[in-house]
VEXNU-759931 format. One record per residue: z, x, y of N, C-alpha, C in turn. Coordinates in steps of 0.02 Angstrom, whole numbers, plus 50000, padded with zeros to 5 digits. Atoms other than C-alpha are relative to their C-alpha. Layout:
<node><n_zz>Z</n_zz><n_xx>X</n_xx><n_yy>Y</n_yy><ca_zz>Z</ca_zz><ca_xx>X</ca_xx><ca_yy>Y</ca_yy><c_zz>Z</c_zz><c_xx>X</c_xx><c_yy>Y</c_yy></node>
...
END
This chain:
<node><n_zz>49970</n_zz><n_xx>50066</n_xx><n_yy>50001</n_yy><ca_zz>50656</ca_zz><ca_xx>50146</ca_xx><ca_yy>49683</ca_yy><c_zz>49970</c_zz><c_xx>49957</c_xx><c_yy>50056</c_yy></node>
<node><n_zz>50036</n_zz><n_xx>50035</n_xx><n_yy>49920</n_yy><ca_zz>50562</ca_zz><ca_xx>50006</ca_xx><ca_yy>49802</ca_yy><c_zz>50065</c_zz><c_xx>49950</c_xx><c_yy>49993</c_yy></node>
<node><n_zz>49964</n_zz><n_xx>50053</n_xx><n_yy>49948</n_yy><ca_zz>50630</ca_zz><ca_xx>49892</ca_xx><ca_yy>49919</ca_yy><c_zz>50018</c_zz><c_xx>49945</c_xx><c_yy>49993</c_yy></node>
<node><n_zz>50004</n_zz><n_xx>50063</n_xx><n_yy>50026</n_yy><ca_zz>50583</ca_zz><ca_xx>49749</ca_xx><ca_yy>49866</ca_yy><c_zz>50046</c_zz><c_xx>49951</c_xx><c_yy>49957</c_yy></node>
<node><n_zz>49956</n_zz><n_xx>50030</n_xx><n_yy>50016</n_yy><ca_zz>50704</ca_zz><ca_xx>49615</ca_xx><ca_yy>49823</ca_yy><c_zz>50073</c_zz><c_xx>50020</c_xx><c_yy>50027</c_yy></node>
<node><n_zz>49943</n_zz><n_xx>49974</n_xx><n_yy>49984</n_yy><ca_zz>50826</ca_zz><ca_xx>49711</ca_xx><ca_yy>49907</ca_yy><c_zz>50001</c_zz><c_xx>49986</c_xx><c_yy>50079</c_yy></node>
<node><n_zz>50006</n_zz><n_xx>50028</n_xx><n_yy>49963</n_yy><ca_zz>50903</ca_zz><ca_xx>49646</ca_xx><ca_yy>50056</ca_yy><c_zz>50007</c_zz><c_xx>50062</c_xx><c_yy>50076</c_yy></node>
<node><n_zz>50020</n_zz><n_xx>49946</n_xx><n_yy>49928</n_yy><ca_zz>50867</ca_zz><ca_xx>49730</ca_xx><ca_yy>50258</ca_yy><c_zz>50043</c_zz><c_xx>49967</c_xx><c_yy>50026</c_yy></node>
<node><n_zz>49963</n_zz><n_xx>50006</n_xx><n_yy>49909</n_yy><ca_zz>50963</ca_zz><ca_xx>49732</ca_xx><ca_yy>50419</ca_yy><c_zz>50010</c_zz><c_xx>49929</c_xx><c_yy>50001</c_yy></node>
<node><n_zz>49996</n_zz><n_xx>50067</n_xx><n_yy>49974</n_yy><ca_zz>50896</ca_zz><ca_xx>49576</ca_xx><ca_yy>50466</ca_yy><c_zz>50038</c_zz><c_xx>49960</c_xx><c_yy>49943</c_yy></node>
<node><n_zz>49971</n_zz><n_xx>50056</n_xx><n_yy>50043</n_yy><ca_zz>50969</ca_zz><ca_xx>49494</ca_xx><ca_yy>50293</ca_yy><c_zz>50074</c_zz><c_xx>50001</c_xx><c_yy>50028</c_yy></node>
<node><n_zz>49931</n_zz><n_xx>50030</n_xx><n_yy>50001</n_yy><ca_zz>51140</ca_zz><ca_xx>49525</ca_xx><ca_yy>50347</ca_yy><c_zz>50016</c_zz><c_xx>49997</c_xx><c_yy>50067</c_yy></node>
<node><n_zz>50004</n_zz><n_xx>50021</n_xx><n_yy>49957</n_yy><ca_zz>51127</ca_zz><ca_xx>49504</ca_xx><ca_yy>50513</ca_yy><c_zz>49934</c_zz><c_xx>49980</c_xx><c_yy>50063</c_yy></node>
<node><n_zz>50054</n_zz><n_xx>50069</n_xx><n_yy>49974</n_yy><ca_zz>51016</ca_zz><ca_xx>49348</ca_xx><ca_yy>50580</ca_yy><c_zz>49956</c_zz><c_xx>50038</c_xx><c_yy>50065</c_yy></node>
<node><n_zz>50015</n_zz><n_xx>49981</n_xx><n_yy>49927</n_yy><ca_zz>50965</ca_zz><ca_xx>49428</ca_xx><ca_yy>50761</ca_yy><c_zz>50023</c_zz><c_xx>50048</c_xx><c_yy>50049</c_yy></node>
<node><n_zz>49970</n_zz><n_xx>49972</n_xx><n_yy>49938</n_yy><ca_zz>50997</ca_zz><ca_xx>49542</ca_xx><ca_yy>50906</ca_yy><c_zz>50030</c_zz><c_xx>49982</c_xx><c_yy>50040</c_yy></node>
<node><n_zz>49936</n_zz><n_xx>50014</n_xx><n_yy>49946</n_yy><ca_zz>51155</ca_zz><ca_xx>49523</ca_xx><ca_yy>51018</ca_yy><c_zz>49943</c_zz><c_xx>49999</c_xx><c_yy>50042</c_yy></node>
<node><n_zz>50034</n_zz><n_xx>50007</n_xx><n_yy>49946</n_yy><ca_zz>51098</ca_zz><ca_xx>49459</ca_xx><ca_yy>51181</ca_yy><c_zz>50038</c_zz><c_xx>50039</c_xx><c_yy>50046</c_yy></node>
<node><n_zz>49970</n_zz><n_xx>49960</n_xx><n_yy>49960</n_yy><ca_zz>51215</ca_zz><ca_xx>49558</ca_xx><ca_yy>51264</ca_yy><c_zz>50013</c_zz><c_xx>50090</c_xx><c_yy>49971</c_yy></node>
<node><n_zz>50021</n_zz><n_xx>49926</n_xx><n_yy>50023</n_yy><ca_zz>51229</ca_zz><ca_xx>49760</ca_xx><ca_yy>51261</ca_yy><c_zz>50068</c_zz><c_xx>50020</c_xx><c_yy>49971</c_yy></node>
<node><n_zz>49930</n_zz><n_xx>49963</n_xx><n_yy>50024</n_yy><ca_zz>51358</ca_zz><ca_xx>49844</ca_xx><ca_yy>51153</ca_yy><c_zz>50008</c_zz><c_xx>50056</c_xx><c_yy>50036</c_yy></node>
<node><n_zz>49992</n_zz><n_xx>49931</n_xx><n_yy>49981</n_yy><ca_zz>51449</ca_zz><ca_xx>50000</ca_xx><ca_yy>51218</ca_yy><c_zz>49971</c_zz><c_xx>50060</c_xx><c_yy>49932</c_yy></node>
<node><n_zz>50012</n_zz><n_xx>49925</n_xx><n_yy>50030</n_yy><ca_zz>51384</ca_zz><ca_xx>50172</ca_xx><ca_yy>51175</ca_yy><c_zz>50072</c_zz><c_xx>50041</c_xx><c_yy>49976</c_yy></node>
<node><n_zz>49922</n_zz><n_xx>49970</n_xx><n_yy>50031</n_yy><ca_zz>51499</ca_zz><ca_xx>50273</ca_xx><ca_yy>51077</ca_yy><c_zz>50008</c_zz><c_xx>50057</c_xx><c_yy>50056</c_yy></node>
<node><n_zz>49983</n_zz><n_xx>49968</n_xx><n_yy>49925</n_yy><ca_zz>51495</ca_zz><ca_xx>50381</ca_xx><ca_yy>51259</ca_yy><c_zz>50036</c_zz><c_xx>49963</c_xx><c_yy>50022</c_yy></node>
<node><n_zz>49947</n_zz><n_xx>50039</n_xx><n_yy>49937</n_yy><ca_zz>51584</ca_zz><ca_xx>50237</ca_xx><ca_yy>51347</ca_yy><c_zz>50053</c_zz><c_xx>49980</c_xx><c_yy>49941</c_yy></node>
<node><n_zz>49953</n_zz><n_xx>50050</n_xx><n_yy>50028</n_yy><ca_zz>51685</ca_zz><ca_xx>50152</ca_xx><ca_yy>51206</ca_yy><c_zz>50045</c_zz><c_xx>50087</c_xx><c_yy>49943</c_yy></node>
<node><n_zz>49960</n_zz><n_xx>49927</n_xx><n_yy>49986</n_yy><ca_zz>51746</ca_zz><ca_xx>50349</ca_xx><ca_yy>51136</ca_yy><c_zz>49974</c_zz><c_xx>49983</c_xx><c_yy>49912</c_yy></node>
<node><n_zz>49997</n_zz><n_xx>50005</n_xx><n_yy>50084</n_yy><ca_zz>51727</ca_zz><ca_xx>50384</ca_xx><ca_yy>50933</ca_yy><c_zz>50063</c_zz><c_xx>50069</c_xx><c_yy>49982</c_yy></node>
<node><n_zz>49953</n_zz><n_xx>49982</n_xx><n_yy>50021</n_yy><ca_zz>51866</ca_zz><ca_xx>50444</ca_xx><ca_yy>50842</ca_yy><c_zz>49972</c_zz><c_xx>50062</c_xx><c_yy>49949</c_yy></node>
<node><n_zz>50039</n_zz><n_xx>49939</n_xx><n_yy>50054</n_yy><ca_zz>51815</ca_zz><ca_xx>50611</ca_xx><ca_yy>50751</ca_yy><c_zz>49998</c_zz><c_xx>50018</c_xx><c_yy>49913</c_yy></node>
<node><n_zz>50006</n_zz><n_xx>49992</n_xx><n_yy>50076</n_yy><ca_zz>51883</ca_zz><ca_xx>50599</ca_xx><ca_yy>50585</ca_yy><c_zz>49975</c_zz><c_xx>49952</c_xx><c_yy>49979</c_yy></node>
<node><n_zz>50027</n_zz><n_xx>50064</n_xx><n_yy>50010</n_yy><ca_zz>51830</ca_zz><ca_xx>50427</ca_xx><ca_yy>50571</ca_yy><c_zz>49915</c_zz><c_xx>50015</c_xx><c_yy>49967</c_yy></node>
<node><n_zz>50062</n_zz><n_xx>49959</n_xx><n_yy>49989</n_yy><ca_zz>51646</ca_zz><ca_xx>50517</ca_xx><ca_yy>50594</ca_yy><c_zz>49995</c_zz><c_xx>50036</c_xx><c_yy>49929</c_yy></node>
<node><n_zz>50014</n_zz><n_xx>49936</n_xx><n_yy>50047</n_yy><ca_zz>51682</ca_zz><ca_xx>50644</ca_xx><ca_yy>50472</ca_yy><c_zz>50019</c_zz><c_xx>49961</c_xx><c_yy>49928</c_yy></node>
<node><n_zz>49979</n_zz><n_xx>50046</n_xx><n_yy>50062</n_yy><ca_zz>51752</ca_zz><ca_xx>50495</ca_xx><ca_yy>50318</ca_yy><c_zz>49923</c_zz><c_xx>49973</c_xx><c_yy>49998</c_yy></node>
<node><n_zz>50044</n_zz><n_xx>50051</n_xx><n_yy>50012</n_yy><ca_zz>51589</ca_zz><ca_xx>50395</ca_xx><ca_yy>50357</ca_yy><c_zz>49944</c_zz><c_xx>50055</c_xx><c_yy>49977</c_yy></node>
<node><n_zz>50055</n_zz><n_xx>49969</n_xx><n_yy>50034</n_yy><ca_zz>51473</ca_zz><ca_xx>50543</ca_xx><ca_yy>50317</ca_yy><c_zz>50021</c_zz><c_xx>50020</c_xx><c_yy>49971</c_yy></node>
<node><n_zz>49986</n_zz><n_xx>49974</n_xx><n_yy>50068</n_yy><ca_zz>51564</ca_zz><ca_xx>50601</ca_xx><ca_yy>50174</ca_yy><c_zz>49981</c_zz><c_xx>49948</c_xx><c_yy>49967</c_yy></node>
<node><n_zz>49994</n_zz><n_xx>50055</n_xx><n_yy>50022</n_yy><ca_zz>51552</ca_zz><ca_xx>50421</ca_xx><ca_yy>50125</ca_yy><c_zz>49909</c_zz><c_xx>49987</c_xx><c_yy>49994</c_yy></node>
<node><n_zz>50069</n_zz><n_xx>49990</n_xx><n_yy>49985</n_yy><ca_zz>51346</ca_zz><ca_xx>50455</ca_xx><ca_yy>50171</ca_yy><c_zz>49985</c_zz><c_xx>50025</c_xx><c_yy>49961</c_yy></node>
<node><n_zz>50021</n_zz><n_xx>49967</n_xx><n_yy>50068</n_yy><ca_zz>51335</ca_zz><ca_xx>50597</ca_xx><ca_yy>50048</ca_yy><c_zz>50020</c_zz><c_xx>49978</c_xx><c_yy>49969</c_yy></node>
<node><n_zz>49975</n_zz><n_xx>50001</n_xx><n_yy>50060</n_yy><ca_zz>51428</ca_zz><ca_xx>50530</ca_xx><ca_yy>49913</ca_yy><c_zz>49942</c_zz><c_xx>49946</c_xx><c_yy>49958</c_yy></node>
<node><n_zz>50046</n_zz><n_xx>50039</n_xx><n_yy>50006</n_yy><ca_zz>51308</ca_zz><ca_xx>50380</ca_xx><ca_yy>49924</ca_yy><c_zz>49930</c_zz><c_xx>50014</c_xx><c_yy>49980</c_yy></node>
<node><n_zz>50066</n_zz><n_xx>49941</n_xx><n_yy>50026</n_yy><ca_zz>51149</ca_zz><ca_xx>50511</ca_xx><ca_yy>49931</ca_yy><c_zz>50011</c_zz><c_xx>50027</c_xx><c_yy>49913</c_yy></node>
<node><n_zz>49966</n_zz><n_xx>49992</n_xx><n_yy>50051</n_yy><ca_zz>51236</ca_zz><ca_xx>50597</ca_xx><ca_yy>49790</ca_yy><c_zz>49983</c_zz><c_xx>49941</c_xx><c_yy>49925</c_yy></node>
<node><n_zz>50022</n_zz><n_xx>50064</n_xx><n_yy>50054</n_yy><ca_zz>51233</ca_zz><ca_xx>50415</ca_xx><ca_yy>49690</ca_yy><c_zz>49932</c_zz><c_xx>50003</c_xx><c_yy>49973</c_yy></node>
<node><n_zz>50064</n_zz><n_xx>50029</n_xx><n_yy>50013</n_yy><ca_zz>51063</ca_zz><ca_xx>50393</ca_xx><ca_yy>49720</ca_yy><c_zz>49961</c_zz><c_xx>50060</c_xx><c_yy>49977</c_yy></node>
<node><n_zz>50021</n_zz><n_xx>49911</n_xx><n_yy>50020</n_yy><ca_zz>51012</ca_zz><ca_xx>50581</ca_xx><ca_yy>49664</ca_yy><c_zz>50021</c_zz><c_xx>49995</c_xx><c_yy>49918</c_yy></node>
<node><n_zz>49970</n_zz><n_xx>50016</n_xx><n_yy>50077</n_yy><ca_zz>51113</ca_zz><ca_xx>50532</ca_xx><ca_yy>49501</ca_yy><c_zz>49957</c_zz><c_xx>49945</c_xx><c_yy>49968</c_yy></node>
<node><n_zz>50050</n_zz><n_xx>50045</n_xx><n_yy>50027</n_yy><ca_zz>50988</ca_zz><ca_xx>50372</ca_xx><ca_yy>49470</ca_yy><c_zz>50047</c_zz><c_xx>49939</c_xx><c_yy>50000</c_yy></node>
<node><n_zz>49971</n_zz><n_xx>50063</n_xx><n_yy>49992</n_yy><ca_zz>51131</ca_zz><ca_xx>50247</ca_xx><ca_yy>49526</ca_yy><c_zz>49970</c_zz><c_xx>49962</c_xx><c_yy>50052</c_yy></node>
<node><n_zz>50045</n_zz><n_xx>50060</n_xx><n_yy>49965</n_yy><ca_zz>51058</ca_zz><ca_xx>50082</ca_xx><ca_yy>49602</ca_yy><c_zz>50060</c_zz><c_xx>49984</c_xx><c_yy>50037</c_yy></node>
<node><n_zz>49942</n_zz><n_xx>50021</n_xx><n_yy>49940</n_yy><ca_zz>51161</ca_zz><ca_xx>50084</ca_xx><ca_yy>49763</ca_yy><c_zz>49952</c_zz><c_xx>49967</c_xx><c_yy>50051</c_yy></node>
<node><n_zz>50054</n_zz><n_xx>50020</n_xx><n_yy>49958</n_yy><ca_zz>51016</ca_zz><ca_xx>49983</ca_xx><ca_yy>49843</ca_yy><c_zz>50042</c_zz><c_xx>49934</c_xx><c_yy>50018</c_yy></node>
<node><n_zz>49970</n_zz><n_xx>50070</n_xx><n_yy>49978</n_yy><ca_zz>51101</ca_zz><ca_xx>49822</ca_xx><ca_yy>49947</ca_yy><c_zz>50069</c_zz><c_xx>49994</c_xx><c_yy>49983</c_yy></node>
<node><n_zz>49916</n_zz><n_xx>50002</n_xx><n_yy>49992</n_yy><ca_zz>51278</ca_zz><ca_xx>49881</ca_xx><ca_yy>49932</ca_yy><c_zz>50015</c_zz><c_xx>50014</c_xx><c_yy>50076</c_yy></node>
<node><n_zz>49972</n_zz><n_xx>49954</n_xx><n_yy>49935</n_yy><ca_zz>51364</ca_zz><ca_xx>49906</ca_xx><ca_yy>50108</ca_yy><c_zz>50084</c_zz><c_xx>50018</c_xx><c_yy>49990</c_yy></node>
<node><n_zz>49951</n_zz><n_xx>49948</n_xx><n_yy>49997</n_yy><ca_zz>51483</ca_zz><ca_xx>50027</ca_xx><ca_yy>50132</ca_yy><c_zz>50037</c_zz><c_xx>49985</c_xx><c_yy>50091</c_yy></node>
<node><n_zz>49964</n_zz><n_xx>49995</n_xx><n_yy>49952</n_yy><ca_zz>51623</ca_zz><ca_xx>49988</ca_xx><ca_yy>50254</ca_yy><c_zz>50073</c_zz><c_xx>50023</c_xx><c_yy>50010</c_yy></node>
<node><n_zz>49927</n_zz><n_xx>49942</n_xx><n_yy>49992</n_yy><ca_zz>51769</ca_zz><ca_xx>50106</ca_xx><ca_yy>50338</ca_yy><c_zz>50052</c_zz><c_xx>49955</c_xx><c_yy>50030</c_yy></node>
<node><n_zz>49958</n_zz><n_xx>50000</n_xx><n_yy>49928</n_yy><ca_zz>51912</ca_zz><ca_xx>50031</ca_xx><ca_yy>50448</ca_yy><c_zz>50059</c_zz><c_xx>50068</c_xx><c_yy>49986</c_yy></node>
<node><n_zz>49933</n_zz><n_xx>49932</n_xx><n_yy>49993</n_yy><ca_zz>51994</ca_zz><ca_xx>50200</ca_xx><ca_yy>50509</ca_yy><c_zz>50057</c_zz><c_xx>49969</c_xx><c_yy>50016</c_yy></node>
<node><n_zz>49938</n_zz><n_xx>50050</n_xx><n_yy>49986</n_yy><ca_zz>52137</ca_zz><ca_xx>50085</ca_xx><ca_yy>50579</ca_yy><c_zz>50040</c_zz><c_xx>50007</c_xx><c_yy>49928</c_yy></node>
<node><n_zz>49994</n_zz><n_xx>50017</n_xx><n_yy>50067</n_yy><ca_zz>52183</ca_zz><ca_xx>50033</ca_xx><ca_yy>50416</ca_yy><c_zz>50011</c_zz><c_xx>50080</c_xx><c_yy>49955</c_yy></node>
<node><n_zz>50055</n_zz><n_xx>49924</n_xx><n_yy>50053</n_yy><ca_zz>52103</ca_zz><ca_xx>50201</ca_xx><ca_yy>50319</ca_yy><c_zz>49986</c_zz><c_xx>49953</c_xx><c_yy>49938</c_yy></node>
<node><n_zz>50047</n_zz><n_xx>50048</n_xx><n_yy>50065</n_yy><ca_zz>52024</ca_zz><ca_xx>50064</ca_xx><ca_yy>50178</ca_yy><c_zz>49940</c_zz><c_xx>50016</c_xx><c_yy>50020</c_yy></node>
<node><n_zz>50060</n_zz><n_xx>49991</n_xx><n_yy>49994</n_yy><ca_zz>51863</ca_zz><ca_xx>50071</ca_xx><ca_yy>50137</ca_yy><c_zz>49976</c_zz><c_xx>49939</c_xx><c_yy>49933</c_yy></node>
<node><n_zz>50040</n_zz><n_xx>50040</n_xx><n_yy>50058</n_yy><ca_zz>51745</ca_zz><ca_xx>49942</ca_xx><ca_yy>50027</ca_yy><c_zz>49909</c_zz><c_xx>49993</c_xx><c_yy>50009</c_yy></node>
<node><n_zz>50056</n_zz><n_xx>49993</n_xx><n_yy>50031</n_yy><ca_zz>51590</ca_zz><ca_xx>49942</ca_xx><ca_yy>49944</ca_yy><c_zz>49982</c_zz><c_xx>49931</c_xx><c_yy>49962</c_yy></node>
<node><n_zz>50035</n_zz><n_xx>50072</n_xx><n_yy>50044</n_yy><ca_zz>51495</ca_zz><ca_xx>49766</ca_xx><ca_yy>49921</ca_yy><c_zz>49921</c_zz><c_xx>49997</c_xx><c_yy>49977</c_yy></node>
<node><n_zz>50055</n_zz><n_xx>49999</n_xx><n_yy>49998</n_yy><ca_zz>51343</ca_zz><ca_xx>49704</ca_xx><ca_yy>49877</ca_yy><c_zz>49962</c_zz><c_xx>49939</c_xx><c_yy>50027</c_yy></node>
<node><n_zz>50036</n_zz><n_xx>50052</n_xx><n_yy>49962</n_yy><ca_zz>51227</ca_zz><ca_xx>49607</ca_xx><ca_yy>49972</ca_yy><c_zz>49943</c_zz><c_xx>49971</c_xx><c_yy>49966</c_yy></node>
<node><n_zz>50044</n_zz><n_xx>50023</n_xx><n_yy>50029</n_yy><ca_zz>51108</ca_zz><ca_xx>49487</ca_xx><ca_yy>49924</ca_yy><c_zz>49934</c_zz><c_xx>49972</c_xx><c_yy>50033</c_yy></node>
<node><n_zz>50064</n_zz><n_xx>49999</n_xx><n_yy>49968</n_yy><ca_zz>50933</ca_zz><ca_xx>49463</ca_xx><ca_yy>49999</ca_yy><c_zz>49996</c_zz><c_xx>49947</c_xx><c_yy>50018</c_yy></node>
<node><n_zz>49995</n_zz><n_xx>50073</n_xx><n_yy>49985</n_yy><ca_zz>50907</ca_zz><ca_xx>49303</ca_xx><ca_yy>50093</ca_yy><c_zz>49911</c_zz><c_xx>49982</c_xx><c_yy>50003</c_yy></node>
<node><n_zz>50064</n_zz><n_xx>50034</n_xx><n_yy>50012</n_yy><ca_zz>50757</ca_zz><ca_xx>49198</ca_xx><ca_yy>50045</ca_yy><c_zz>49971</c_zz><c_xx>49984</c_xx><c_yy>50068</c_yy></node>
<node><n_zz>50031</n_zz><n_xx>50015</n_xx><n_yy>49935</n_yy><ca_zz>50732</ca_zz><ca_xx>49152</ca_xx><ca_yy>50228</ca_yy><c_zz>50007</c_zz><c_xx>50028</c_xx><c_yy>50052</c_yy></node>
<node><n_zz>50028</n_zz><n_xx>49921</n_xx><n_yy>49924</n_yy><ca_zz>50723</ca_zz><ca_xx>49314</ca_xx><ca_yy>50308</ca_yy><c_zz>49957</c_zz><c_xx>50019</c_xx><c_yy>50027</c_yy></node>
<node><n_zz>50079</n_zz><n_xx>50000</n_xx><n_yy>49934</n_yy><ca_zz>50607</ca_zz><ca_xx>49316</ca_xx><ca_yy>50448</ca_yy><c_zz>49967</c_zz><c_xx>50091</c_xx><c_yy>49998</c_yy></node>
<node><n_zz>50028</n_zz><n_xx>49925</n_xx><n_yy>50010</n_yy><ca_zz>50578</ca_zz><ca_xx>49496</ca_xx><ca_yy>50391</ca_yy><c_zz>49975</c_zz><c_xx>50017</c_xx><c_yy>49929</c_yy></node>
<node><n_zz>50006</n_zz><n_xx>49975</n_xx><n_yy>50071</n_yy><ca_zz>50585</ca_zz><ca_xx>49532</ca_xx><ca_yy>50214</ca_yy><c_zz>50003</c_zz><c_xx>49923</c_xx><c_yy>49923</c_yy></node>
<node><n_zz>49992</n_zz><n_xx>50044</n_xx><n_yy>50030</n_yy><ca_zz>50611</ca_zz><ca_xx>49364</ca_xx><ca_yy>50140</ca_yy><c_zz>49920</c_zz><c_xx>49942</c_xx><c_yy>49997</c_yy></node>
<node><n_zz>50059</n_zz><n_xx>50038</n_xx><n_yy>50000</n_yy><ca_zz>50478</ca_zz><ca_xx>49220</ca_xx><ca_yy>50096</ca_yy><c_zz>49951</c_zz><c_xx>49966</c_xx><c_yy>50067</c_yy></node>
<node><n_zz>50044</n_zz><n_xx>50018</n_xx><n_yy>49958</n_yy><ca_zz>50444</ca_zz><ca_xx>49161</ca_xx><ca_yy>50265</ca_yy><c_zz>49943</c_zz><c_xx>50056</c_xx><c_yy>50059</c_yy></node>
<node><n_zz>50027</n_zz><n_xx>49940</n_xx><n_yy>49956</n_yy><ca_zz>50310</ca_zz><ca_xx>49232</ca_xx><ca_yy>50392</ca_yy><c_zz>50032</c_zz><c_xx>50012</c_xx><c_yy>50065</c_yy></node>
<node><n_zz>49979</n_zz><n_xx>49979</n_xx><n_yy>49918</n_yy><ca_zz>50348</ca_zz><ca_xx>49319</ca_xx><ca_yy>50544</ca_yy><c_zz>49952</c_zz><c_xx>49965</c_xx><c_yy>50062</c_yy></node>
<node><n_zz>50060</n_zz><n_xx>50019</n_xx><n_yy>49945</n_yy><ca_zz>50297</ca_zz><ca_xx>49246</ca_xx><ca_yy>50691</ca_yy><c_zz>50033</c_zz><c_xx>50035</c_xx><c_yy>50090</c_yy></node>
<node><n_zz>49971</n_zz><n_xx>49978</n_xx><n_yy>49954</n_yy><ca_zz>50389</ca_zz><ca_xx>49349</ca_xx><ca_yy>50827</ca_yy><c_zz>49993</c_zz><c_xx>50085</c_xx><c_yy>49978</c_yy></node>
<node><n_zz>50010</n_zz><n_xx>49928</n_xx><n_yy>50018</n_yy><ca_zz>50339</ca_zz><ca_xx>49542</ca_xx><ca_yy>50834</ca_yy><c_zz>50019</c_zz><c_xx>50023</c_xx><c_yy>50028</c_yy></node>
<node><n_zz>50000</n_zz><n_xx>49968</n_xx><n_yy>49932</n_yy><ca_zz>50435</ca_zz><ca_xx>49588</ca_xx><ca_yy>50976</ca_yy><c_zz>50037</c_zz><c_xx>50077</c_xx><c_yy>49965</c_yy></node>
<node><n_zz>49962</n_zz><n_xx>49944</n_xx><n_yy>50053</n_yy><ca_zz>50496</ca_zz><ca_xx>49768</ca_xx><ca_yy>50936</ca_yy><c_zz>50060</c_zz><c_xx>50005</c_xx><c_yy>50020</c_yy></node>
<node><n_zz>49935</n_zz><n_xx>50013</n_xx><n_yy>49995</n_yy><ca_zz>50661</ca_zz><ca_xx>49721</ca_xx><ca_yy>51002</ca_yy><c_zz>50027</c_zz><c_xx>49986</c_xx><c_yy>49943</c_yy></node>
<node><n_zz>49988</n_zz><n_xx>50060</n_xx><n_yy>50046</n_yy><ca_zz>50669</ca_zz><ca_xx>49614</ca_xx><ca_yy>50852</ca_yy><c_zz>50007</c_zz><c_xx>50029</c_xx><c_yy>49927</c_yy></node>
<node><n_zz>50003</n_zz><n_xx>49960</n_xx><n_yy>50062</n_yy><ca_zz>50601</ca_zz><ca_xx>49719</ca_xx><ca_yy>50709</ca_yy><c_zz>49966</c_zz><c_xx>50072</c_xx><c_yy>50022</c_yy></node>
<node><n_zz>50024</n_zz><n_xx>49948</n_xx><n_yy>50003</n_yy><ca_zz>50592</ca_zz><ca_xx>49881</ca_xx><ca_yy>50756</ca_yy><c_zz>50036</c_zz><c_xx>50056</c_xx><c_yy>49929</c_yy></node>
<node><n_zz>49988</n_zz><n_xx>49988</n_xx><n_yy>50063</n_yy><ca_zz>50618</ca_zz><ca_xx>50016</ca_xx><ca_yy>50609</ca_yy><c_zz>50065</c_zz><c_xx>50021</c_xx><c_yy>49975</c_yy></node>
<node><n_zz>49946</n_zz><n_xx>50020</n_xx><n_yy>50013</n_yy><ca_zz>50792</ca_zz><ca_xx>49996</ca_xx><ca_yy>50620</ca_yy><c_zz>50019</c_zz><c_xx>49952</c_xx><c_yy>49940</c_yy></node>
<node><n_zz>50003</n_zz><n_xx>50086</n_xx><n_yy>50045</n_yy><ca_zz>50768</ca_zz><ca_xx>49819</ca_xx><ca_yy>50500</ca_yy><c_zz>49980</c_zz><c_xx>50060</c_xx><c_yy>49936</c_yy></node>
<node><n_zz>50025</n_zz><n_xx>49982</n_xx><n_yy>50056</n_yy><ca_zz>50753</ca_zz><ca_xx>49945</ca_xx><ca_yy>50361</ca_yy><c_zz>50067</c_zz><c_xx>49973</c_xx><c_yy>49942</c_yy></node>
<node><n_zz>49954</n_zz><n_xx>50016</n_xx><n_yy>50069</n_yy><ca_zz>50832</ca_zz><ca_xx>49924</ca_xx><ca_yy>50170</ca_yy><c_zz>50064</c_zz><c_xx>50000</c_xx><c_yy>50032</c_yy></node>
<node><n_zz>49917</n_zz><n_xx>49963</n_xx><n_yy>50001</n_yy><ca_zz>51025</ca_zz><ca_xx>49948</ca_xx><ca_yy>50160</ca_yy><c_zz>49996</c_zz><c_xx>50035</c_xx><c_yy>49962</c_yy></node>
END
């Protein structure tokens, strides 16, 4: 299945925080929380092993809550990465291979 037309990182979010998020060392992670989001990992693998087109859906948990939803994203034409315009900023801050598919 390629990539193409399908939207990256950068489509759903524009840029890098200028400021540093906490590490899940300082800010603590909740363990089952951990253990829903990679069940929620394989089931997704799983999909895509079956020949379902889970390409540009995101998958989000709030343990708070315990909901979970499954959207789909749509590729933005003026994504400085994957979209029609060129790149003119290479810093690997920026696009490093993090900026992959969803």
């Amino acid at each position: 299945m390629s990539p193409r037309g399908r939207p990256c990182y950068r489509c759903l979010f524009e840029d890098v925080p200028d400021e540093n998020a906490p590490s899940c060392e300082d800010a603590g992670v909740v363990g089952p929380v951990v253990g829903v989001v990679a069940a929620a990992q394989a089931d997704l693998a799983l999909s895509l092993l079956a020949g379902e087109d889970v390409t540009g859906e995101l998958f989000t948990f709030d343990g708070l809550a315990l909901t979970a939803r499954r959207r789909r994203i749509a590729a933005r034409t003026d994504c400085s990465l994957c979209g029609a315009r060129t790149i003119t900023d290479t810093a690997p801050a920026r696009y490093s291979p993090v900026a992959c598919t969803i």
